[in-house]
N, C-alpha and C positions, 0 to 999 in steps of 0.2 A: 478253316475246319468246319466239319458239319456237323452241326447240334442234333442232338438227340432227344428228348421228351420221354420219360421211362415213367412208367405211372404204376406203383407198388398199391395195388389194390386190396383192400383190407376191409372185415368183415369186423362192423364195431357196435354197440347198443348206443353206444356215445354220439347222437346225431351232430354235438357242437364240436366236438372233438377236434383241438388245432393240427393241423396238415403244416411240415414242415417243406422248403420246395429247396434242392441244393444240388449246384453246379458241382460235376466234378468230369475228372480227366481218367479217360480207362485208355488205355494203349493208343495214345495219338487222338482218342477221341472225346468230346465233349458232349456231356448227358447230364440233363435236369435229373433228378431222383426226387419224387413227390412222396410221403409218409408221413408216419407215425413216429419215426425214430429220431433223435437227437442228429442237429446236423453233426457233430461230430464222428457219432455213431456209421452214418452214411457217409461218408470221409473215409473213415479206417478202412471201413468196408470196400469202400471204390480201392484205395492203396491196395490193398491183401490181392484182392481180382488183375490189377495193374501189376505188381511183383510177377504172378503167377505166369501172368500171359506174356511178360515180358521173360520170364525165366523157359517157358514153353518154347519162343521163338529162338531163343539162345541155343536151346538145344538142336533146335528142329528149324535150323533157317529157313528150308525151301514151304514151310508150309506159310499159306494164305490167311491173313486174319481170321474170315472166319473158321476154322479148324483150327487155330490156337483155343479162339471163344471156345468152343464144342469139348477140346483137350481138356481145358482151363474147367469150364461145368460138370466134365464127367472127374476129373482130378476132386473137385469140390465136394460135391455129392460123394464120391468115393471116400473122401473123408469124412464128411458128415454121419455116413451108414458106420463106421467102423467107433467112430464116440456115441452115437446113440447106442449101436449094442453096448458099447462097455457103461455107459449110466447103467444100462438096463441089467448089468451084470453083477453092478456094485450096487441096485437098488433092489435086486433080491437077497445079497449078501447081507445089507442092512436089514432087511426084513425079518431071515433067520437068525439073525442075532437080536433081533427084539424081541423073538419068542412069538 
């Protein structure tokens, strides 16, 4: 298989701040993931992306890795946009009910 080196660049005042580095498996493929986050954290995260693009393919045999990926990040982000608006639905609700 062929490794990958994925480097999650992050903006910190923290100049000592420990960098975690963790192996994992995304549909057939192996990638270091370099961070901030708990290896655990970057784990779940690789699984959830791996489910996704493995559920993508299921649907959609003939398509090509990369256009699962593409599917898989615009699925993602498509999720992402539709819970930020509801935080931001539920944190003006809070707001008018604080007076």
């Amino acid at each position: 298989m062929i490794g990958y080196r994925v480097v999650i660049w992050e903006v910190s005042t923290l100049a000592d701040e420990q960098k975690t580095r963790v192996a994992v498996d995304i549909y057939g493929q192996t990638y270091t993931i370099v961070g901030s986050e708990t290896s655990s954290h970057v784990r779940h995260v690789a699984s959830m992306v791996d489910a996704k693009m493995k559920e993508i393919s299921a649907r959609n045999p003939y398509l090509d890795s990369s256009k699962i990926a593409v599917l898989t990040a615009v699925n993602s982000v498509h999720d992402y946009l539709l819970l930020k608006e509801r935080v931001e639905e539920l944190e003006e609700e809070l707001n008018k009910l604080r007076g």
